[in-house]
N, C-alpha and C positions, 0 to 999 in steps of 0.2 A: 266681422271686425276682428284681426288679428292681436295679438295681445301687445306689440307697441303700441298701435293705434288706440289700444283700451287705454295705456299710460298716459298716451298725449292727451286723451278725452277728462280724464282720471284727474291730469291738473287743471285744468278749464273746472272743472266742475270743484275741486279743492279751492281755489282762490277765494273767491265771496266768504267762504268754511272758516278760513285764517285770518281774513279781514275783520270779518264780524267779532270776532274771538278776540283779537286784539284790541279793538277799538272798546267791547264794551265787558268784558272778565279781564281782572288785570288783578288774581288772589295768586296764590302759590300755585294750587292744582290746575290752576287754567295758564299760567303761565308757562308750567309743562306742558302741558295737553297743547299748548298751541307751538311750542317750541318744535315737539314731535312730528303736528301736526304738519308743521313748515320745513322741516326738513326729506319728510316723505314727499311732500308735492316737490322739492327739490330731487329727488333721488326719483323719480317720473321722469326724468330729463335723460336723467342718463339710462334709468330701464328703457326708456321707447328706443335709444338710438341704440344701445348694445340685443335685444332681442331682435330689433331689425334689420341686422346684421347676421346678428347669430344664424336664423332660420333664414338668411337669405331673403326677407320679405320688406326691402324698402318699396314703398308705395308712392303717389303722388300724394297721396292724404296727408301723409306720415311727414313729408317734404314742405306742404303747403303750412301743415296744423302746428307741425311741432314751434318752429318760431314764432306761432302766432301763441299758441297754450303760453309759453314764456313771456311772453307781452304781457296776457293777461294777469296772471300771475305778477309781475316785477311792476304792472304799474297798477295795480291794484293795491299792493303794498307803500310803492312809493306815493301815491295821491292820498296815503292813510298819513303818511310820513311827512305826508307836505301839509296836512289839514293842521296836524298836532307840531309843524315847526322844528318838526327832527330832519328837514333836508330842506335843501336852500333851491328856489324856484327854478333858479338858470339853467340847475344842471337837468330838471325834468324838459324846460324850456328845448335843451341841445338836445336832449335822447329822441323827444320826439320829432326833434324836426329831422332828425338823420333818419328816424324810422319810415317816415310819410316819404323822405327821400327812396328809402330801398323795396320799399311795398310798391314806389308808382313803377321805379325799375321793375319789378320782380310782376306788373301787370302788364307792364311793356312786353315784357320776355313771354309773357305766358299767352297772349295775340298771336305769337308766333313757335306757339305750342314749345319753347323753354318754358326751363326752371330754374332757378336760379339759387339753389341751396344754402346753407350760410356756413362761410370759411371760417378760418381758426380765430382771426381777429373777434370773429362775431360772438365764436364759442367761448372765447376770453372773457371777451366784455359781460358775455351771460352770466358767466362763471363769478365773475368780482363784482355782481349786482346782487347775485346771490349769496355772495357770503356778507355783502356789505347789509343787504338787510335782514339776513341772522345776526349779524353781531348789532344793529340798529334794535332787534326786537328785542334781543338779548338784555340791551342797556334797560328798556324800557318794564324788563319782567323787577316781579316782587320777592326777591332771590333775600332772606333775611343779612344776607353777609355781604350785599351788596351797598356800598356807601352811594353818596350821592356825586361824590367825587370820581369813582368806579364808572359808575354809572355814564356821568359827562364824560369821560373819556372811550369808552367805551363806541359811545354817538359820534364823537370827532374821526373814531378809526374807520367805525362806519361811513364816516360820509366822504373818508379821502380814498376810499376803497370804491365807493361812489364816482368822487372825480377820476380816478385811474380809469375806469368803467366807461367813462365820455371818451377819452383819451383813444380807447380801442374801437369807442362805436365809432368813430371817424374814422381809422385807419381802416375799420371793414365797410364803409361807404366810399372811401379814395379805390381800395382793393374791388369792388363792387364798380363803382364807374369805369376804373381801368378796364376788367376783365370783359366787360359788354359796351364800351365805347362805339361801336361800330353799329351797334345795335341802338343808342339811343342815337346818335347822332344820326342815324340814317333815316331816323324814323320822324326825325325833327324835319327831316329834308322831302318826304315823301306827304308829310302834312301841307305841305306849302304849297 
């Protein structure tokens, strides 16, 4: 295993780590410790893709896992998020059905030994999921100087940072349809 690969492994195995921690320590010291903890499994995102670059070692692993390590990660936080009524159902409702969308593409493509990697929209959308639930955890830590006013606001920037986040997952499943149109549509035609 090359060391992106360790990273992408590294957040799969971090998620459950940051869930647990938030749902059931919620003191000062675990507040940090999970703040930490959620920004390192953040920062796995961009080590797996810049080390496998670096040393020239992009993999199909690396290609297949890494959007998935993210998945787990982002809805394993937001299904924490949605238990405790910090984010509103529809928009977990749209993520996944765009995701079921570019996973059955991305099976299609790989029948025919593609891959189908994830473009900038995708990288966006990942990006303002991930800041929107640090700033979503953020609201939620036992920060003494934090009001409760702080707090609720804090939640709202989270969660439009969220809907901006849907906004991009569409644009990278129109971008995703476009780019392999030929592919599904032929494949719909070879079924028949």
């Amino acid at each position: 295993m090359n060391l992106a690969n360790f990273f992408t492994v590294s957040r799969i195995i971090l998620s459950p780590l940051v869930c647990f921690a938030f749902m059931y320590y919620k003191s000062f010291g675990w507040s940090v410790f999970n703040l930490v903890l959620l920004i390192f499994a953040f920062l796995t995102d961009w080590m797996d893709g810049f080390f496998a670059r670096k040393n020239k070692n992009v993999t199909n692993f690396g290609k297949i896992f890494d959007p998935i390590a993210d998945k787990i990660l982002v809805y394993s936080l937001i299904l924490c998020f949605l238990s405790m009524n910090l984010l509103s159902v529809w928009i977990v409702i749209l993520l996944l059905c765009r995701d079921f969308i570019i996973y059955s593409v991305r099976i299609l493509l790989a029948k025919k030994n593609k891959i189908y990697a994830a473009d900038i929209y995708g990288k966006i959308k990942t990006s303002l999921q991930f800041v929107s639930i640090l700033i979503i955890l953020l609201s939620f830590c036992e920060f003494s100087n934090f009001s409760v006013q702080i707090k609720n606001e804090l939640c709202k920037i989270g969660n439009g940072c969220m809907i901006l986040s849907v906004l991009f997952a569409f644009l990278s499943l129109l971008n995703c349809v476009y780019k392999n149109k030929s592919e599904i549509f032929n494949s719909t035609k070879e079924e028949k």
